[in-house]
C-alpha positions as CSV (number, residue, x, y, z in Angstrom):
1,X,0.0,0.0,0.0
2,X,2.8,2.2,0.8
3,X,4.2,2.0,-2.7
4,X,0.7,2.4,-4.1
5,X,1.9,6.2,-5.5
6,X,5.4,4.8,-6.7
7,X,4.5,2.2,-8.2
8,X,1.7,4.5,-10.4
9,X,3.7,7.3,-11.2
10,X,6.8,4.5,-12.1
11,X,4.4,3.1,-15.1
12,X,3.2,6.9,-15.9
13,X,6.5,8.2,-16.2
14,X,7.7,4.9,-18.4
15,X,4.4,5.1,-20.7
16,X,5.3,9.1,-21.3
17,X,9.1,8.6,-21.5
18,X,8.3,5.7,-24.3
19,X,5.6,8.0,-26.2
20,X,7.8,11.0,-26.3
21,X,10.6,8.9,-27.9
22,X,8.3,8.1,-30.5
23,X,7.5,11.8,-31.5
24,X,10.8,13.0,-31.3
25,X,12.1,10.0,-33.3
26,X,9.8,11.2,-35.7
27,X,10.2,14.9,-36.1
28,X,6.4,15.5,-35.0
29,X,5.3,19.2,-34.8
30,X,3.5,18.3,-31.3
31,X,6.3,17.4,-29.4
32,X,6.8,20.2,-27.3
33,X,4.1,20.4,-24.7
34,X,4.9,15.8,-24.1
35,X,8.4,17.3,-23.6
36,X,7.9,19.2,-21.0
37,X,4.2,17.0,-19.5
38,X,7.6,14.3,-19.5
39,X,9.8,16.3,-17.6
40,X,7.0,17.1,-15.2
41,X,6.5,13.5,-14.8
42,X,9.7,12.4,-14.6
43,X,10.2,15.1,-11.9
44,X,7.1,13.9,-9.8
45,X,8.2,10.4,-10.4
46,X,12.2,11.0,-9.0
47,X,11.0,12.4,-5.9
48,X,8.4,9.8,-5.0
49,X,11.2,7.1,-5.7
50,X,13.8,8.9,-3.7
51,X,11.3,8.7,-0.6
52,X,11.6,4.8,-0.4
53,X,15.5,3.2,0.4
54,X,15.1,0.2,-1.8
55,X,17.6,0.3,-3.9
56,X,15.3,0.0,-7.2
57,X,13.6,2.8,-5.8
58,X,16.8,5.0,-6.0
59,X,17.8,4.0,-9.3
60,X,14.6,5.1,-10.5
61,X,14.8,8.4,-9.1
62,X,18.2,9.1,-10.8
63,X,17.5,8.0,-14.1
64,X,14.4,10.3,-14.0
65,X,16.3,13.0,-12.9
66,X,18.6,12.9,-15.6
67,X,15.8,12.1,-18.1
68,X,13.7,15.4,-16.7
């Protein structure tokens, strides 16, 4: 229950990161505002992952700090 929050903004932040890819990879003229919703999410996601000591957990949070 306590990783209830994690565990949804984790896939939210993968599903965004994995649709974004797939604009920029193809030059789409909309890209802008899932480039920065992706940031946002990858944000949110980092500091909900940095609350939790697993180590998973941690990794997460870096790797969506450098992606935001």
């Amino acid at each position: 229950q306590m990783m209830a929050r994690c565990i949804s903004l984790t896939r939210d932040c993968a599903d965004v990161c994995a649709i974004t890819a797939r604009f920029v990879a193809r030059g789409s003229e909309h890209v802008a505002p899932l480039l920065k919703e992706c940031a946002e999410i990858c944000r949110a996601c980092a500091d909900e992952c940095a609350k939790h000591e697993h180590r998973h957990c941690q990794e997460c949070a870096e790797a969506c700090r450098r992606c935001a």
